[in-house]
gemmi code that builds the backbone of each chain (N, CA, C; Angstrom):
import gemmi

chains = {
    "A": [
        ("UNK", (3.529, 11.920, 14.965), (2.586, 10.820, 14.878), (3.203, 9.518, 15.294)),
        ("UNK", (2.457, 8.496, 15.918), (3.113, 7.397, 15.964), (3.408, 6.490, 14.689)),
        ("UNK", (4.649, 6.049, 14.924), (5.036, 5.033, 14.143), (4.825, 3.792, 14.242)),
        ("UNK", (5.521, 2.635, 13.596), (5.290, 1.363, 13.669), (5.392, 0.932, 15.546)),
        ("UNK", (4.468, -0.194, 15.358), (4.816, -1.125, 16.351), (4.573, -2.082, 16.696)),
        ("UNK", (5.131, -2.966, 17.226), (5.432, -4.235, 17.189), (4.898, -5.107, 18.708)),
        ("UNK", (4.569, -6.048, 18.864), (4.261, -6.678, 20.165), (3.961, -7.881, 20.131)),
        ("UNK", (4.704, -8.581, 21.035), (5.419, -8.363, 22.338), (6.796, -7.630, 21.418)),
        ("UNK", (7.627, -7.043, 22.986), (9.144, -6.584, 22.240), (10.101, -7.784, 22.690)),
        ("UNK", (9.714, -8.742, 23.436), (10.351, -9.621, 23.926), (9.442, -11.093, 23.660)),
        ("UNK", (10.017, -12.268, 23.272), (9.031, -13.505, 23.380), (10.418, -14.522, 23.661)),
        ("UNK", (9.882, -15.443, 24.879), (11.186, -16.527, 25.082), (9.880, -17.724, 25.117)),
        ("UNK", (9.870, -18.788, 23.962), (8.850, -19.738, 24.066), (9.987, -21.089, 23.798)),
        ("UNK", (9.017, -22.529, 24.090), (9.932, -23.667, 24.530), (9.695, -24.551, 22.578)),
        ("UNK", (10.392, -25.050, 22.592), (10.420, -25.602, 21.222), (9.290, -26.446, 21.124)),
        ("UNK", (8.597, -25.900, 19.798), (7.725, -26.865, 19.906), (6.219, -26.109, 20.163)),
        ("UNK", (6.047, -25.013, 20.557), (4.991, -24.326, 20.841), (5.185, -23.237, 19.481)),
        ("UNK", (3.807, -22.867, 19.513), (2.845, -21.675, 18.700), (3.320, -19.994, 18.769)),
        ("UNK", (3.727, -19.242, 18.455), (3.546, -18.359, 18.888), (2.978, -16.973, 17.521)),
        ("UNK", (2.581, -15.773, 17.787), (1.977, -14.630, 17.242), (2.690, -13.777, 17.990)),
        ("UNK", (3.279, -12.755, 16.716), (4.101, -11.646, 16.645), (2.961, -10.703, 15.987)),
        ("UNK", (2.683, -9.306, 16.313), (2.204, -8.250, 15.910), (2.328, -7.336, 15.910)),
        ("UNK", (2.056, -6.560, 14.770), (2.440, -5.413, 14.236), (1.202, -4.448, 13.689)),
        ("UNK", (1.876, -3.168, 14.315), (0.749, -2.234, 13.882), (1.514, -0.964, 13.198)),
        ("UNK", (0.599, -0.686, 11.790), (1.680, -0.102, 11.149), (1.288, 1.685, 11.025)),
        ("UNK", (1.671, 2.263, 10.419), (1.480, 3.848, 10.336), (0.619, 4.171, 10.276)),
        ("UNK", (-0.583, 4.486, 10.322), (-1.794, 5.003, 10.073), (-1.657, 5.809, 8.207)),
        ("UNK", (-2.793, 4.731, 7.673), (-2.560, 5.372, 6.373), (-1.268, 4.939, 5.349)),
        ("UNK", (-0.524, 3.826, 5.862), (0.440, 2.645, 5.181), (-0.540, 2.047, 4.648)),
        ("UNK", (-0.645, 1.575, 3.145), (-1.333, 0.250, 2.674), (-0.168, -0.911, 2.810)),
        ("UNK", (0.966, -0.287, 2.761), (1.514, -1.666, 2.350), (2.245, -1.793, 3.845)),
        ("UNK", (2.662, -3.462, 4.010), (3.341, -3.889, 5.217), (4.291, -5.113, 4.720)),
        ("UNK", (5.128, -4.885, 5.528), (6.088, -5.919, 5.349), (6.453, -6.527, 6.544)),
        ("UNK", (7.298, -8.083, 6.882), (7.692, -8.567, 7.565), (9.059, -8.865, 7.327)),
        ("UNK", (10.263, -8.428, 8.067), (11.576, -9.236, 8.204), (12.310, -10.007, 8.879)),
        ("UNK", (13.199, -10.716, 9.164), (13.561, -11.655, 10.135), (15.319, -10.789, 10.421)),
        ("UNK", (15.755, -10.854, 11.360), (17.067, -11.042, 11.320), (17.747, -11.208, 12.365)),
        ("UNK", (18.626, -12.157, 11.706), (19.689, -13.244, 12.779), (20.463, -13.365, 12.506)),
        ("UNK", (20.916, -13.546, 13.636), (23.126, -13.817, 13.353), (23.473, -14.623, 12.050)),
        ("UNK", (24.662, -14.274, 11.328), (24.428, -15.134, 10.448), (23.986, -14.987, 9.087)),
        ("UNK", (22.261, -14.675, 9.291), (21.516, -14.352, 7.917), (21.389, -13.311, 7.753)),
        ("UNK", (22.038, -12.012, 8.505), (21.143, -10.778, 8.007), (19.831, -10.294, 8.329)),
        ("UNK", (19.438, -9.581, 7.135), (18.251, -8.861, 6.919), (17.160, -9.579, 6.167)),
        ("UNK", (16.415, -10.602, 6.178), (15.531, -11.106, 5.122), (14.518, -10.851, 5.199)),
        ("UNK", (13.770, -10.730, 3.793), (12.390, -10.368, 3.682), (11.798, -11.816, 4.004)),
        ("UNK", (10.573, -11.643, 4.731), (9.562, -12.732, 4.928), (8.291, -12.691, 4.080)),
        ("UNK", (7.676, -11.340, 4.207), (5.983, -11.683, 3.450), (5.933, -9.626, 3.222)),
        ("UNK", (5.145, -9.979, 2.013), (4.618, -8.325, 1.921), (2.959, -8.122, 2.095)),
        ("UNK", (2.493, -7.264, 2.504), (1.178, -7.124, 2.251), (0.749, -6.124, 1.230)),
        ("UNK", (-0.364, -5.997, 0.318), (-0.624, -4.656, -0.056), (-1.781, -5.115, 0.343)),
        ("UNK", (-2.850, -4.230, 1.367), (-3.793, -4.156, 1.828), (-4.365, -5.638, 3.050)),
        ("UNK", (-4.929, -6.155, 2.635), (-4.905, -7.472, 2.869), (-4.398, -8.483, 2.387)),
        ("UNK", (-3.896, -8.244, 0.893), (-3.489, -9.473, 0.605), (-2.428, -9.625, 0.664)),
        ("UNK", (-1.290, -10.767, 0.275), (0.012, -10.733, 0.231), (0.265, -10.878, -0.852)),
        ("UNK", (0.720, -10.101, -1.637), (1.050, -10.698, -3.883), (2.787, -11.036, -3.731)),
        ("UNK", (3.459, -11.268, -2.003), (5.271, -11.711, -2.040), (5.018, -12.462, -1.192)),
        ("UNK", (4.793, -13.685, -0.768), (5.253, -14.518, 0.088), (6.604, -15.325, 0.100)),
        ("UNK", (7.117, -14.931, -1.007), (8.512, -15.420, -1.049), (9.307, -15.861, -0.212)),
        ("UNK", (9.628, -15.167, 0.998), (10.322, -15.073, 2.029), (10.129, -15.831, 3.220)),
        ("UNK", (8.989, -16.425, 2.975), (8.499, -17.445, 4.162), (9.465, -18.700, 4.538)),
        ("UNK", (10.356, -18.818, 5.125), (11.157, -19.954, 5.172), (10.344, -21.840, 5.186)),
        ("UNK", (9.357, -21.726, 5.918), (8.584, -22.948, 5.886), (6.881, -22.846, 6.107)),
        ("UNK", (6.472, -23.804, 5.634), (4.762, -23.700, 6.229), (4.557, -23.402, 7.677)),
        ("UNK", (5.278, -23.497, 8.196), (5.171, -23.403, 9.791), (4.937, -21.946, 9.927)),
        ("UNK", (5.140, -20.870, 9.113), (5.326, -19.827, 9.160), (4.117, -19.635, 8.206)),
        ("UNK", (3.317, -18.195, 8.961), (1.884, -18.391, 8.298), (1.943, -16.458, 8.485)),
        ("UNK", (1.319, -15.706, 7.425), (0.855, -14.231, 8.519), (-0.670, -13.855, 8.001)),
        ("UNK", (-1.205, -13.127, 8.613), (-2.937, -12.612, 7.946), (-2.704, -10.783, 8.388)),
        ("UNK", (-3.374, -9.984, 7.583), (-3.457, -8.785, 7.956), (-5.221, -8.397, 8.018)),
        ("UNK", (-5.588, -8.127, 8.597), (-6.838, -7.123, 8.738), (-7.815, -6.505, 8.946)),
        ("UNK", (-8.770, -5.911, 7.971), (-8.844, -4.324, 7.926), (-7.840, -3.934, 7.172)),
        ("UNK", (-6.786, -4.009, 6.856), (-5.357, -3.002, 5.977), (-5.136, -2.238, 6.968)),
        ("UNK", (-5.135, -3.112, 8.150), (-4.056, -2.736, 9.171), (-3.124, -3.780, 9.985)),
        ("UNK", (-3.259, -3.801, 11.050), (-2.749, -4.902, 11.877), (-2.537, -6.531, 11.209)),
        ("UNK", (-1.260, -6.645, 11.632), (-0.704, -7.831, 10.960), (-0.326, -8.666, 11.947)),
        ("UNK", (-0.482, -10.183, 12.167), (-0.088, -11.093, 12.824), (0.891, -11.678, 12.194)),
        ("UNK", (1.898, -12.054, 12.475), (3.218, -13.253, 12.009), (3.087, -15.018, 12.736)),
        ("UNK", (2.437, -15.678, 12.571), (2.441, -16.824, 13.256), (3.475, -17.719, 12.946)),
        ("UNK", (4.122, -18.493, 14.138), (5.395, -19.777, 13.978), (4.351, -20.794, 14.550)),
        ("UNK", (4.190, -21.784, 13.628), (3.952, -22.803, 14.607), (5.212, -23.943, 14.881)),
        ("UNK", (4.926, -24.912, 15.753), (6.083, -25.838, 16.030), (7.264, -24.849, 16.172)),
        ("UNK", (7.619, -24.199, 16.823), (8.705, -23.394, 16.904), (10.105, -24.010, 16.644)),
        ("UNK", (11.170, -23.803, 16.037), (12.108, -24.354, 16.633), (13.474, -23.224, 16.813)),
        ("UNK", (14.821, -24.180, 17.339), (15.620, -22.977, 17.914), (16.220, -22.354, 16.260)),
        ("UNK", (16.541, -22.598, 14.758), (16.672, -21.851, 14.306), (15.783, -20.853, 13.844)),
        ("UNK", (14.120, -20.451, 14.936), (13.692, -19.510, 14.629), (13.719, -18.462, 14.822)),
        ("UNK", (14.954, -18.693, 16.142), (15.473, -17.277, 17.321), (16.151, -16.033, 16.196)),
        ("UNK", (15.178, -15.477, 16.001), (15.922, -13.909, 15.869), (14.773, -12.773, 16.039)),
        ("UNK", (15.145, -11.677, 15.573), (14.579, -10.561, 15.743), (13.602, -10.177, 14.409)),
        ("UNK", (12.450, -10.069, 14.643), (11.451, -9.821, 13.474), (11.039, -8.850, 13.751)),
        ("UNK", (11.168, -7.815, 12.608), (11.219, -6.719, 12.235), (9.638, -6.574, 11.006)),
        ("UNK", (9.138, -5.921, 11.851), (8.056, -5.096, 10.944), (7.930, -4.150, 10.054)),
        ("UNK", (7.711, -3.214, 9.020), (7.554, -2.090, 7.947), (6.453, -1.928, 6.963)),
        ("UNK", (6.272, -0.481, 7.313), (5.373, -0.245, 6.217), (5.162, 1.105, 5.908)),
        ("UNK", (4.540, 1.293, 4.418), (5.082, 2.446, 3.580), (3.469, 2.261, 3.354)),
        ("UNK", (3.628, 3.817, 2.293), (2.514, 4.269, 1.743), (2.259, 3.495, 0.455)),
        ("UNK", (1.521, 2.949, -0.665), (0.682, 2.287, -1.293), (1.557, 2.531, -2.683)),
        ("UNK", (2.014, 1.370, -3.179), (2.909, 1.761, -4.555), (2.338, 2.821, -5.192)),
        ("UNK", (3.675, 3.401, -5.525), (3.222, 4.473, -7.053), (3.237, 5.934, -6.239)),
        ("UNK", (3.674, 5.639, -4.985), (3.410, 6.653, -4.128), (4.719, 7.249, -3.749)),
        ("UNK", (5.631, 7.824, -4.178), (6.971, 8.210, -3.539), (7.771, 6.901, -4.013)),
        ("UNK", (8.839, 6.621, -3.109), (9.960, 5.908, -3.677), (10.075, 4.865, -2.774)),
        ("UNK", (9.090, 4.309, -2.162), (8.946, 3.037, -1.464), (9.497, 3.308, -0.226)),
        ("UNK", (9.518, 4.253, 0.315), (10.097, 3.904, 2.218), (9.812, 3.216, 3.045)),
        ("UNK", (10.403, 2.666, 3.641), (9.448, 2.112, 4.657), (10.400, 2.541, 5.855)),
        ("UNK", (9.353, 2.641, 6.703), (9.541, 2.986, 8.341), (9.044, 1.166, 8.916)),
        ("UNK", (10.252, 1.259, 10.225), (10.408, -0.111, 10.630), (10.089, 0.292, 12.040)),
        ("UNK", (9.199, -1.186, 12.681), (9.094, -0.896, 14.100), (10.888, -1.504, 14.932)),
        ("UNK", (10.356, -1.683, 15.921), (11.305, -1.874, 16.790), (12.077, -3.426, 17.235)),
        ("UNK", (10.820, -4.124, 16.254), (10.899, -5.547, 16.708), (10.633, -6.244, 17.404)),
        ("UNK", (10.353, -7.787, 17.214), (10.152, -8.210, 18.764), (11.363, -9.580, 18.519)),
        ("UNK", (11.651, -9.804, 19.470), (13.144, -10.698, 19.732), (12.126, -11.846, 20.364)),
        ("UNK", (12.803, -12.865, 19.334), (11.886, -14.055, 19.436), (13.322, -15.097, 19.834)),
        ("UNK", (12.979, -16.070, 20.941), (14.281, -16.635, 21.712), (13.028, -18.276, 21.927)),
        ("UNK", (14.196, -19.687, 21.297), (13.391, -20.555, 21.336), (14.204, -21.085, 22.171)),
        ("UNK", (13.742, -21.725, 22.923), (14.906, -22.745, 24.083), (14.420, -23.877, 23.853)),
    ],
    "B": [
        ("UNK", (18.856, -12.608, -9.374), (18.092, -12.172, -8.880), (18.642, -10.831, -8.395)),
        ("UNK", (18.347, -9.737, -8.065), (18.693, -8.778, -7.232), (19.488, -8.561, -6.216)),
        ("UNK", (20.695, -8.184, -5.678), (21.133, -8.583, -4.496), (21.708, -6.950, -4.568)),
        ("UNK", (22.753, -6.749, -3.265), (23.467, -5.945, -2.556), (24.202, -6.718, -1.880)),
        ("UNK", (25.475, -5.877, -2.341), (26.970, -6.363, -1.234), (27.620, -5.144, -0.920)),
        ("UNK", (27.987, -5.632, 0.434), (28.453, -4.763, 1.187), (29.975, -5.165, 1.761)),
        ("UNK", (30.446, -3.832, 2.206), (31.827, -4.429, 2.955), (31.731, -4.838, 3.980)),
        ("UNK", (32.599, -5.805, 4.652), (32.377, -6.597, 5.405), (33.020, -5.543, 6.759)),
        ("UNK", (32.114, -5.704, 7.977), (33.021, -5.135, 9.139), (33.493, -5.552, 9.787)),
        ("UNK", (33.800, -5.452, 11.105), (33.636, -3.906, 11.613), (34.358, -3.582, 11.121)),
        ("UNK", (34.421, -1.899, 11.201), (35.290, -0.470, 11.224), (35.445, 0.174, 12.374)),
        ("UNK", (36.594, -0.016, 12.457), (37.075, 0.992, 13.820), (37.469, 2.196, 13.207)),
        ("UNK", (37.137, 3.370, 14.023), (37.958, 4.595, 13.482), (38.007, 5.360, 15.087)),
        ("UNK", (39.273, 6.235, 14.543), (39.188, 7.352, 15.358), (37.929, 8.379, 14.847)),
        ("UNK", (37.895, 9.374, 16.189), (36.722, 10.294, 16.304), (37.653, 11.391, 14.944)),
        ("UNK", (36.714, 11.959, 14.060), (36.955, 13.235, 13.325), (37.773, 12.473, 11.806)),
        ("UNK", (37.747, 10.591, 11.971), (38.254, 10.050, 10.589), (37.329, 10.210, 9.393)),
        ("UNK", (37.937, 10.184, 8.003), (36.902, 9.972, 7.050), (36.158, 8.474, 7.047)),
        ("UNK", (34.672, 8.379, 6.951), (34.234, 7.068, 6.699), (34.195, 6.775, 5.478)),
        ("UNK", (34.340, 5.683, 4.346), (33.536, 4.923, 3.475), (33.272, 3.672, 3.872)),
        ("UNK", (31.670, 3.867, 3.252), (31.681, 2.385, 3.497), (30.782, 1.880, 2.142)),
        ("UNK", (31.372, 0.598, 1.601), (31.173, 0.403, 0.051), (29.667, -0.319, 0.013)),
        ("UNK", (28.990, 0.000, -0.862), (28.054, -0.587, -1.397), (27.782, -0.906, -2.805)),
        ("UNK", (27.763, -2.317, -3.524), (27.231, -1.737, -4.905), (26.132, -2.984, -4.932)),
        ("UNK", (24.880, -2.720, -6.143), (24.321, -3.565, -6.252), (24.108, -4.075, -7.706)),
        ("UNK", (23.413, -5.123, -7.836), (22.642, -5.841, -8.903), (21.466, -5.473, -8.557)),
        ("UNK", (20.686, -5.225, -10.515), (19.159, -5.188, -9.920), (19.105, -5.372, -11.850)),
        ("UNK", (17.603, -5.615, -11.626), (17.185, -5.753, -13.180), (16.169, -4.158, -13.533)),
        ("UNK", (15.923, -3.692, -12.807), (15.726, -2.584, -13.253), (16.249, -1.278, -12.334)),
        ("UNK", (15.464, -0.291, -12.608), (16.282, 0.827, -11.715), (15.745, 1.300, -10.542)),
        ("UNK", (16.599, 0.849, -9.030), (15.932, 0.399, -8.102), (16.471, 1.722, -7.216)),
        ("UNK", (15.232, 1.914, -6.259), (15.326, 3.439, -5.427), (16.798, 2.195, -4.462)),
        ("UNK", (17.575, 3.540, -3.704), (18.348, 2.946, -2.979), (18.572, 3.787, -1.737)),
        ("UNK", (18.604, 3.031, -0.858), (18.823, 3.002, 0.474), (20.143, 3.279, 1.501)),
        ("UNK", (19.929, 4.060, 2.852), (21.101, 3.410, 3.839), (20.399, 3.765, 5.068)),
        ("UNK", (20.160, 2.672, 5.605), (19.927, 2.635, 6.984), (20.869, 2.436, 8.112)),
        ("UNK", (20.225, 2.909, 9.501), (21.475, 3.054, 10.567), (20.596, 2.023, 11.451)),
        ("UNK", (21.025, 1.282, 12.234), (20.499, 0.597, 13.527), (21.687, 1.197, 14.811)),
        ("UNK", (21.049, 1.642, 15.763), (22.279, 2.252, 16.715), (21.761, 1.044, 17.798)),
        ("UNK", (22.635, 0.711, 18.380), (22.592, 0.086, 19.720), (21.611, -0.374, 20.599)),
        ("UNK", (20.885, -1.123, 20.647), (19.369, -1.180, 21.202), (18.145, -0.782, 20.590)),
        ("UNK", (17.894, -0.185, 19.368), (17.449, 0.486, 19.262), (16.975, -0.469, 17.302)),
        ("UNK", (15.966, 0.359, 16.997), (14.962, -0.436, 15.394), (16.029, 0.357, 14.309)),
        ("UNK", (15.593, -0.019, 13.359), (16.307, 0.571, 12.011), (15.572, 1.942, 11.709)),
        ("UNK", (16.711, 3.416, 11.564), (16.195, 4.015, 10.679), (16.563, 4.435, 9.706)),
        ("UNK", (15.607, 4.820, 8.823), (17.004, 5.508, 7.495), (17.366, 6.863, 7.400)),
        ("UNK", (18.692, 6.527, 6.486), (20.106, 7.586, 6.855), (19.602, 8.618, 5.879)),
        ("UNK", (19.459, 7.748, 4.478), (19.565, 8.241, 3.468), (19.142, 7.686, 2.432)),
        ("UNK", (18.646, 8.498, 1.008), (17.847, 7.443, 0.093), (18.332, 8.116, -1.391)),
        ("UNK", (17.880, 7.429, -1.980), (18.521, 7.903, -3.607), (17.464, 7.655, -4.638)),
        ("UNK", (17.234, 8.016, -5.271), (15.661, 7.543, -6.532), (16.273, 7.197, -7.714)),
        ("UNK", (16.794, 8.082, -8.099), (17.621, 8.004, -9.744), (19.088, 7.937, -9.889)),
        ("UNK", (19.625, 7.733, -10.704), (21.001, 8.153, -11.067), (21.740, 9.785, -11.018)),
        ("UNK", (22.587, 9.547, -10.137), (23.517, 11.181, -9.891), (22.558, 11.589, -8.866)),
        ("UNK", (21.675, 11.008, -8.043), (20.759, 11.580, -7.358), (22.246, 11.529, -6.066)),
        ("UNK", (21.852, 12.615, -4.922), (22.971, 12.512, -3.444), (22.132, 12.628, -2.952)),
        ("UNK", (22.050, 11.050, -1.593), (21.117, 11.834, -0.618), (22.454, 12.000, 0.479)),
        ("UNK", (21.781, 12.793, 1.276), (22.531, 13.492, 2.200), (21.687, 13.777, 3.937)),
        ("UNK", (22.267, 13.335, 4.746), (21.841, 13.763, 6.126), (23.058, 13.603, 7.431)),
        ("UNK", (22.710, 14.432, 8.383), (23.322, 13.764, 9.744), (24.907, 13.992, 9.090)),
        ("UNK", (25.608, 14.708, 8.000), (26.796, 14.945, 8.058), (27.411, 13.798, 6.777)),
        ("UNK", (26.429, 12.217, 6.531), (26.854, 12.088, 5.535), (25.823, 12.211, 4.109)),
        ("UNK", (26.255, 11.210, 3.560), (26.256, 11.488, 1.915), (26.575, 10.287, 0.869)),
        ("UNK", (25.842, 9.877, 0.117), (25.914, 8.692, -0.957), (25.636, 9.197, -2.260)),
        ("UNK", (26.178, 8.944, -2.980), (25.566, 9.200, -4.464), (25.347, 8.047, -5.256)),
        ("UNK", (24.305, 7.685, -6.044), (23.411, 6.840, -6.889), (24.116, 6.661, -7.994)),
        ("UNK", (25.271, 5.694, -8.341), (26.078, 5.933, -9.634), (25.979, 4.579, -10.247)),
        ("UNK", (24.755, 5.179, -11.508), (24.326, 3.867, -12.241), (25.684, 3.232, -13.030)),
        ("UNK", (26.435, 3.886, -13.326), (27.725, 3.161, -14.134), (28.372, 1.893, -13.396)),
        ("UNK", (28.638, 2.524, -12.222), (29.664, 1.096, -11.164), (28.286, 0.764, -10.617)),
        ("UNK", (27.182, 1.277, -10.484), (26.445, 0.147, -9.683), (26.415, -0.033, -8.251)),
        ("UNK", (26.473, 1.188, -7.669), (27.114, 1.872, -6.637), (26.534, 2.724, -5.784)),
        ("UNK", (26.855, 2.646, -4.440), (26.336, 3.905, -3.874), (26.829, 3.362, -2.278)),
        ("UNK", (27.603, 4.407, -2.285), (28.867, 4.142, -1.320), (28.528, 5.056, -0.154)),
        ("UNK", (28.485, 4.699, 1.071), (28.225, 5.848, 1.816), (29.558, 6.566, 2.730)),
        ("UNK", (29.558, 7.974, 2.701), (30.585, 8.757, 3.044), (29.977, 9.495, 4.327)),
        ("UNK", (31.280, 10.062, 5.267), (30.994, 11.053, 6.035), (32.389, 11.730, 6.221)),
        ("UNK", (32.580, 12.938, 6.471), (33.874, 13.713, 6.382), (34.374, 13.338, 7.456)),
        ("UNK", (33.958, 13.516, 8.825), (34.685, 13.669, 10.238), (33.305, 13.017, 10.974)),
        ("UNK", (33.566, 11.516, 11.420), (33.082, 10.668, 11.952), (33.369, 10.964, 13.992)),
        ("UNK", (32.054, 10.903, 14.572), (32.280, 10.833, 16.023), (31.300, 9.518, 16.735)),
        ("UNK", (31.961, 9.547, 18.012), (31.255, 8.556, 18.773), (30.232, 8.013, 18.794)),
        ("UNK", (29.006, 9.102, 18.943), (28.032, 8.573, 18.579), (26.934, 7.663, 17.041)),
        ("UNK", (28.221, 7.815, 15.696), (28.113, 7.036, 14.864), (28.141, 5.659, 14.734)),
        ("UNK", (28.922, 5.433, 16.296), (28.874, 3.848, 16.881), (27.384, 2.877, 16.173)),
        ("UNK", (27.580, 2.316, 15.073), (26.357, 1.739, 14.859), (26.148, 0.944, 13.987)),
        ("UNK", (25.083, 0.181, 13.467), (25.412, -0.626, 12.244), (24.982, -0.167, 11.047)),
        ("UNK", (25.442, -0.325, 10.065), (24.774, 0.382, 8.846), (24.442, -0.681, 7.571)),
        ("UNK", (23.285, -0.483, 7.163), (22.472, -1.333, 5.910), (22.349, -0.656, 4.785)),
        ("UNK", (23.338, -0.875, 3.831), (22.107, -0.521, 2.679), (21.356, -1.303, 1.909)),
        ("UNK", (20.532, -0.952, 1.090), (18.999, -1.840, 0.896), (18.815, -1.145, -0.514)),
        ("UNK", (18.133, -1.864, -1.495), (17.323, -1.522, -2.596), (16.368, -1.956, -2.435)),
        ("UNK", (15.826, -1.335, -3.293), (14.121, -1.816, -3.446), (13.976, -1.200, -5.191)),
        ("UNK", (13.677, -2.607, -5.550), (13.860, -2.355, -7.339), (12.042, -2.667, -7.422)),
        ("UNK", (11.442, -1.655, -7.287), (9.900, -1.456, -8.304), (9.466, -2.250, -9.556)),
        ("UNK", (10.821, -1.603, -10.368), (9.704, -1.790, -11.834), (9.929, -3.408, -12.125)),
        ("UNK", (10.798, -4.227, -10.950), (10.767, -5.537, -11.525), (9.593, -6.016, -10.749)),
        ("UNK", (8.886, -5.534, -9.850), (7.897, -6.232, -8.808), (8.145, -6.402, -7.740)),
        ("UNK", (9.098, -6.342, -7.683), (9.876, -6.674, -5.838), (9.713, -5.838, -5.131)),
        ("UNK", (8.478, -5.354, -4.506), (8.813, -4.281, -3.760), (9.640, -4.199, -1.987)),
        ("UNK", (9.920, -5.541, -2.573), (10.749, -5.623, -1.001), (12.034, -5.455, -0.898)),
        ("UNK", (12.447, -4.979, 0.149), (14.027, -4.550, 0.274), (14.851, -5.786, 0.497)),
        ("UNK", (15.916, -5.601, -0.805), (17.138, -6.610, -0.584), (18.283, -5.852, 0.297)),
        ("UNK", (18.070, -6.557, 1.421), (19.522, -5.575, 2.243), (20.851, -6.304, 1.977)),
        ("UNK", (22.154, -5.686, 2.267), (23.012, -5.869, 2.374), (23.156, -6.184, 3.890)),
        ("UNK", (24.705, -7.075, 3.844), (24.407, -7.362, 5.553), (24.629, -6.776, 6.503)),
        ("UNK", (25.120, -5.842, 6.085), (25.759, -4.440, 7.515), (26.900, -4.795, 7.789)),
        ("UNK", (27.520, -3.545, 8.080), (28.650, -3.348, 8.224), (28.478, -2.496, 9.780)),
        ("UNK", (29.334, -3.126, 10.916), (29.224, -2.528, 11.622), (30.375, -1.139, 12.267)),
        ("UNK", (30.234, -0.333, 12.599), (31.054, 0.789, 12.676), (31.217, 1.371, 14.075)),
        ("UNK", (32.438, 1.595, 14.711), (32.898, 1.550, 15.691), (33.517, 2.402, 15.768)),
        ("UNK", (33.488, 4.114, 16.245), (34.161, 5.197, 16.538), (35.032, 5.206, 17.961)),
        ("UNK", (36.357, 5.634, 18.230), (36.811, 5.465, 19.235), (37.084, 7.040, 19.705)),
        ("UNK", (37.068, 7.307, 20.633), (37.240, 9.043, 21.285), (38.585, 9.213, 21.015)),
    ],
}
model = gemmi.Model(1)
for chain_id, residues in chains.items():
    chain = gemmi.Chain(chain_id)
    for i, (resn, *xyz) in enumerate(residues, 1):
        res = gemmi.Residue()
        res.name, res.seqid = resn, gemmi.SeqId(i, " ")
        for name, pos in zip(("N", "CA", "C"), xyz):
            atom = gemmi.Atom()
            atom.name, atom.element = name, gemmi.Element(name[0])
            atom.pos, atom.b_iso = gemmi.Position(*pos), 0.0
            res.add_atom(atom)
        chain.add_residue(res)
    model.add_chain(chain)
structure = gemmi.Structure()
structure.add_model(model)
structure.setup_entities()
């Protein structure tokens, strides 16, 4: 079956502009997640979904950073005002619906976000 | 709060060396645990997973065990080759506190030589 995925796999935008990262997750995942990672910081969580809503936004580094899911599927990641410490690789995941197994999540491929 | 630490890399090894590579964590309750591989170009997948205490997961040649005492879960492989070239994460994900999001560790990257 297909797995996660992510689009664009590549984004090079100029500082200062908008951009939307998306993700499409397993067929039959309720839950979705967003991660960031960059030289430096690692692996960080950004936002969780369970269904449509988000009950973790924790991870959001600034307002500039916004996401919406749905249907309880497809997820957008929006940057607005871009800037260059937003350059890294955002990483998508999503698992089956708490209470369900032991939380796995399957990750897409990413899309590599580059601010000049 | 919850975290994971990891050893710091790289690791070079020869082909057919033993690997460890250390993991232990903090968590406030009892959190499923993780090890993921990222190879070279390529998305994260996972290696291996653990649910409970004394639990081993095991694949691909290695092996971690879930040891609630040290807080621990170290990942092993007997005889390491080339294509292990890769980075490795491990991650919790502690449930019963609410978090269902994964705290990773920062990877350790691993470097087999022929």
């Amino acid at each position: 079956g297909a797995g996660v995925s992510q689009s664009p796999s590549n984004k090079v935008t100029e500082k200062g502009k908008d951009v939307e990262l998306r993700c499409d997750p397993i067929s039959g995942h309720t839950a979705l997640y967003w991660y960031r990672q960059s030289l430096g910081q690692g692996l960080e969580f950004l936002i969780y979904f369970q269904g449509n809503s988000a009950p973790d936004k924790s991870g959001l580094p600034s307002d500039r950073f916004s996401a919406e899911r749905t249907g309880g599927s497809v997820s957008t990641l929006t940057i607005q005002r871009t800037q260059q410490e937003d350059s890294a690789v955002y990483l998508c995941a999503s698992s089956f619906s708490l209470g369900q197994g032991d939380n796995e999540q399957f990750f897409g491929p990413g899309t590599r976000l580059t601010v000049l | 709060g919850d975290s994971v630490t990891q050893m710091e890399g790289p690791v070079t090894l020869s082909e057919e060396a033993f690997l460890t590579i250390n993991c232990t964590y903090t968590a406030t309750g009892y959190p499923s645990l993780f090890w993921y591989v990222q190879y070279p170009g390529e998305g994260l997948q996972l290696l291996l997973k653990a649910t409970k205490a004394d639990d081993k997961g095991s694949n691909k040649g290695f092996e971690a065990t879930y040891r609630k005492e040290t807080t621990s879960f170290h990942l092993e492989k007997g005889s390491v080759q080339v294509s292990d070239s890769a980075v490795y994460f491990c991650a919790l994900s502690d449930l019963a506190s609410g978090t269902y999001k994964y705290i990773f560790g920062t990877g350790t990257r691993l470097k087999v030589l022929a």
